[in-house]
C-alpha positions as semicolon CSV with decimal commas, in nm:
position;residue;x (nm);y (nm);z (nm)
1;X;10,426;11,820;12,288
2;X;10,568;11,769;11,955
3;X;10,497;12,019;11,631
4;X;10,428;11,793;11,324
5;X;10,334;11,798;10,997
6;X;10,241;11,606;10,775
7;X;10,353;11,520;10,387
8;X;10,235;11,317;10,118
9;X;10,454;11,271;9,747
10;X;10,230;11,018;9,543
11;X;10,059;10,877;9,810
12;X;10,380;10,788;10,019
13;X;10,330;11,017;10,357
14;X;10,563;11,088;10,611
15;X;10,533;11,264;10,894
16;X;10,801;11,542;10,945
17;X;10,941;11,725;11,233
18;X;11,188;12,088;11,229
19;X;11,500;12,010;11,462
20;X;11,662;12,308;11,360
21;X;11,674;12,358;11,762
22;X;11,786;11,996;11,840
23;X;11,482;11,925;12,066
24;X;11,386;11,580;11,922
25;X;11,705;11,421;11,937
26;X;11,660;11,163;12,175
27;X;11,320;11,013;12,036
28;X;11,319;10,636;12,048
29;X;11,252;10,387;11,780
30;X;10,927;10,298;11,997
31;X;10,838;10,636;11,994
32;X;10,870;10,708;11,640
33;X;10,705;10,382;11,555
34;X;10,425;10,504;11,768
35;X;10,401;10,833;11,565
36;X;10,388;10,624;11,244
37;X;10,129;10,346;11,352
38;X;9,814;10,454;11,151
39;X;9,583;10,386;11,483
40;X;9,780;10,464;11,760
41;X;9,971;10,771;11,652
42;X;9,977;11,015;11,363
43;X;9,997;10,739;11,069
44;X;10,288;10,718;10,829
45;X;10,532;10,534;10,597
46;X;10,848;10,700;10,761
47;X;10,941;11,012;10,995
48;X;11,198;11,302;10,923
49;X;11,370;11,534;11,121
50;X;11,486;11,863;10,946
51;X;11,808;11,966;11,064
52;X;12,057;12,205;11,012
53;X;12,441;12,109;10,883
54;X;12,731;12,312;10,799
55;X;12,781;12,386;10,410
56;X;12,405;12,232;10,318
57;X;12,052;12,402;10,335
58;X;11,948;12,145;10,591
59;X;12,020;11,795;10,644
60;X;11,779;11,515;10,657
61;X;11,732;11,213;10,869
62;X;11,505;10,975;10,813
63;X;11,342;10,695;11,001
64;X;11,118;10,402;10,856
65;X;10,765;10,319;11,012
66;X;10,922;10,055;11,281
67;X;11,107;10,370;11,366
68;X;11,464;10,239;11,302
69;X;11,691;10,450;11,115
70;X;11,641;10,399;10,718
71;X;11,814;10,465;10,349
72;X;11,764;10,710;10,140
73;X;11,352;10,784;10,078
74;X;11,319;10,948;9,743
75;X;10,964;11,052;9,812
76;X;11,057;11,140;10,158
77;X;11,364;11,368;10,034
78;X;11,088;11,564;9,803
79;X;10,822;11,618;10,105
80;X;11,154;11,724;10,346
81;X;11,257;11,973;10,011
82;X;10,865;12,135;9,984
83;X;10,907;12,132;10,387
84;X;11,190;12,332;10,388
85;X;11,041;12,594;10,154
86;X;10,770;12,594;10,324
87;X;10,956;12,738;10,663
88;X;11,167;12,943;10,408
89;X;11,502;12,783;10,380
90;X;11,495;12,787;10,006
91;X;11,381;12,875;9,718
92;X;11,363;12,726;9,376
93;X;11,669;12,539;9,437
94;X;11,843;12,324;9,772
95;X;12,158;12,118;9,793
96;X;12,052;11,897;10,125
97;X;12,254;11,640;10,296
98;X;12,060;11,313;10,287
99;X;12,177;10,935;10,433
100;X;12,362;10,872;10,092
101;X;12,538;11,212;10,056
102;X;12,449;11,533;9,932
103;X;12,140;11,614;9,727
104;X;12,051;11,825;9,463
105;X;11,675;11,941;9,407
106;X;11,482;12,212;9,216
107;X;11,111;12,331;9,336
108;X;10,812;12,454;9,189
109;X;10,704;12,828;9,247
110;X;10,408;12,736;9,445
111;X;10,586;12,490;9,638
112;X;10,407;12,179;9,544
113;X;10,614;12,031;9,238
114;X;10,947;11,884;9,371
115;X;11,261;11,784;9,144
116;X;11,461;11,524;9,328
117;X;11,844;11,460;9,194
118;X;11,928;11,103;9,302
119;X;12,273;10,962;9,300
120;X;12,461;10,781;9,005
121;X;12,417;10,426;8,929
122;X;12,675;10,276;8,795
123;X;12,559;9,847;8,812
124;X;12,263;9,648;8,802
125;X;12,292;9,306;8,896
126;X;12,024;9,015;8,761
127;X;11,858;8,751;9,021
128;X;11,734;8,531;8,835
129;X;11,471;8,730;8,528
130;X;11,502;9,017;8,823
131;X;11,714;9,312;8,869
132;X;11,854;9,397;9,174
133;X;12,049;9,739;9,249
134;X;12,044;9,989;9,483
135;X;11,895;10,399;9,418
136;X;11,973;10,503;9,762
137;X;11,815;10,225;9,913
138;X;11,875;9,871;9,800
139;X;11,575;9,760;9,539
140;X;11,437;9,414;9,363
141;X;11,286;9,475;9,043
142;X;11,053;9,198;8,873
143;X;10,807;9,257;8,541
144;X;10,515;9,082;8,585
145;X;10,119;9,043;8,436
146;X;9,810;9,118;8,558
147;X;9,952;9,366;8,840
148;X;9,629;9,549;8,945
149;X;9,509;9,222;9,111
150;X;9,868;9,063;9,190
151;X;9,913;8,963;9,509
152;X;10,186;9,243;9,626
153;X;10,223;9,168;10,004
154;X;10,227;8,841;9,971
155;X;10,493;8,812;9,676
156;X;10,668;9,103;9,807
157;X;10,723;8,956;10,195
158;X;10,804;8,611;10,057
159;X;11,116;8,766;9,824
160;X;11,229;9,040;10,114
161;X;11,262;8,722;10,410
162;X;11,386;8,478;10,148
163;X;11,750;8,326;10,226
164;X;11,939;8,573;9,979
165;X;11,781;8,927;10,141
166;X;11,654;8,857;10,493
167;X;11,899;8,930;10,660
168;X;11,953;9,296;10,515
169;X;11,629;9,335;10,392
170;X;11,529;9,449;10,011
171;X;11,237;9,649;9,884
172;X;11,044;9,488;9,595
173;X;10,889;9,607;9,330
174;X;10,655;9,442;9,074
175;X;10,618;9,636;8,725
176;X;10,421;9,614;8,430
177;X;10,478;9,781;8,094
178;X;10,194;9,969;8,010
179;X;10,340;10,064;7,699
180;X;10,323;10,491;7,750
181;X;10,380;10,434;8,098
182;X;10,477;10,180;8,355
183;X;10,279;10,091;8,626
184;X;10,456;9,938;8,970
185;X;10,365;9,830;9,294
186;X;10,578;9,766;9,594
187;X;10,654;9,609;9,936
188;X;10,878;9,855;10,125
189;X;11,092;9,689;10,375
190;X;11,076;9,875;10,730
191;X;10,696;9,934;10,621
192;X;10,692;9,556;10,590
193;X;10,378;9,646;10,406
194;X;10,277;9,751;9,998
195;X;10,354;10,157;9,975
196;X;10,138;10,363;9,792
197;X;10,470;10,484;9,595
198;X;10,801;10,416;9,656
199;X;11,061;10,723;9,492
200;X;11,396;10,470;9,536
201;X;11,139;10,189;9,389
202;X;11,034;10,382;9,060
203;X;11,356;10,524;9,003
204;X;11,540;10,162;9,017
205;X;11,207;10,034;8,775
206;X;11,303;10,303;8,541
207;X;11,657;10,228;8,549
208;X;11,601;9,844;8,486
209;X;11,341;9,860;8,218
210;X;11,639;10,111;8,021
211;X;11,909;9,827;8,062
212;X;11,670;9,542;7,976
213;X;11,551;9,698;7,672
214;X;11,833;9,846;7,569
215;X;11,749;10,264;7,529
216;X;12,014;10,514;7,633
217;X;12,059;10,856;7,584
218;X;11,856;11,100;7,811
219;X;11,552;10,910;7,909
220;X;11,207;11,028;8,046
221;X;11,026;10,766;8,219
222;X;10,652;10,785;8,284
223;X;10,560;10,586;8,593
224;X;10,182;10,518;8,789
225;X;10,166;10,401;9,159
226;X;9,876;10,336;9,366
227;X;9,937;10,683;9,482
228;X;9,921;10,880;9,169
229;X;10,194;11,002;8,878
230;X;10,573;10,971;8,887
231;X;10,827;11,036;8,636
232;X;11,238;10,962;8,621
233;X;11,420;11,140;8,421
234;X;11,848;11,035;8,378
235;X;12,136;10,995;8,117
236;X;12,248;10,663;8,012
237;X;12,527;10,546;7,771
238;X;12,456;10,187;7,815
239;X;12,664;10,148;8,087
240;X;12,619;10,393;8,400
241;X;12,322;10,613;8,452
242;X;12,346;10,980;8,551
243;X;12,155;11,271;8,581
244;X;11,876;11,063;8,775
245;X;11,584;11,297;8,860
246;X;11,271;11,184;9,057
247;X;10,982;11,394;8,947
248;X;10,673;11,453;9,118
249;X;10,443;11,611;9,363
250;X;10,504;11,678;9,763
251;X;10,231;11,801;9,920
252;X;10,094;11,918;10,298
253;X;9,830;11,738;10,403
254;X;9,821;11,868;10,776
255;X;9,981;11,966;11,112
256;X;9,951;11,971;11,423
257;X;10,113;11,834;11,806
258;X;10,107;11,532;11,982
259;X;10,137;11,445;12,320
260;X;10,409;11,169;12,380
């Protein structure tokens, strides 16, 4: 029997397991698949352990749904933060060790509101009228119109197996300017499927739209996914960005064991 439970930041749920004790190390990529399939196991867009790691608060290791080893999860690195309160590791306040390094990240008092420092970006690279550029996890970034009825899975799968990113895989995300806010949709890679949110996705969006329209300075970025509110706040002085915060809530849902 495995203890569980379950997290959900915007929509974006992951299903997370303490391996303070080093019990869970051997799970295999069909098993952890099988703990993400929404019918056959506990239903998820990824799977963390919490572990413990010399000079951190915990260290976090992350798996996407096919339940192969992933990048960083900004949404996933907020529900493993409000995790680790919640079995009193911290505080207000954690420096974790995450895929792409360390990690800085600041917590609400009632546990719920999660902070998420993400690491400097210093290029953006165009493909075509898209951005690409990587927040932790490599990221496609298109505007487009009419994105409540745009076809996501299908325009997201075709860019993610086309000849350039196949091979390595890219998330996508579509965005439209809402004016006080921007609204975004993607495909997650690993998920092979549209997300609900996507906390690498918004935070490369927010980064984009500052370069393509020029802003700098210390930004706040409203964002709206499927799942619910998002916001990015960072530095930029036109040419690297800094001080890149993913804002949001992380929330339990459940828990519980299950018999593999």
């Amino acid at each position: 029997m495995i203890p569980f439970f379950k997290y959900q930041g915007a929509g974006n749920d992951f299903v997370i397991v303490d391996n303070r004790h080093q019990k869970h190390n051997t799970l295999s990529t069909k098993t952890i698949a099988m703990l993400c399939d929404r019918r056959f196991g506990i239903g998820a867009d990824g799977f963390m352990l919490l572990q413990s790691h010399p000079g951190y608060d915990f260290e976090m290791r992350y798996f996407n749904a096919d339940g192969k080893p992933g990048s960083m999860c900004g949404n996933g690195g907020r529900c493993i933060v409000a995790f680790a309160k919640y079995l009193g590791i911290i505080d207000a306040k954690t420096t974790f060790l995450a895929v792409d390094g360390p990690h800085f990240a600041k917590i609400s008092p009632q546990g719920n509101q999660v902070d998420l420092q993400m690491i400097d970006v210093n290029l953006i690279q165009k493909d075509g009228n898209a951005y690409v550029l990587n927040t932790g996890s490599p990221h496609y970034v298109k505007q487009v119109t009419e994105l409540e009825t745009f076809d996501v899975y299908r325009e997201g799968k075709a860019i993610r197996n086309n000849d350039t990113y196949k091979e390595k895989g890219i998330n996508v995300n579509f965005i439209e300017d809402k004016g006080d806010y921007l609204f975004v949709r993607t495909f997650e890679r690993g998920v092979e499927e549209e997300t609900y949110a996507c906390g690498t996705g918004v935070t490369a969006v927010a980064l984009s739209m500052a370069q393509h329209t020029g802003k700098s300075g210390h930004l706040s970025t409203p964002i709206k996914v499927l799942g619910g509110d998002l916001r990015i706040a960072f530095d930029y002085d036109g040419y690297k960005f800094n001080n890149i915060f993913l804002c949001g809530p992380a929330v339990q849902v459940f828990s519980g064991e299950i018999n593999i």
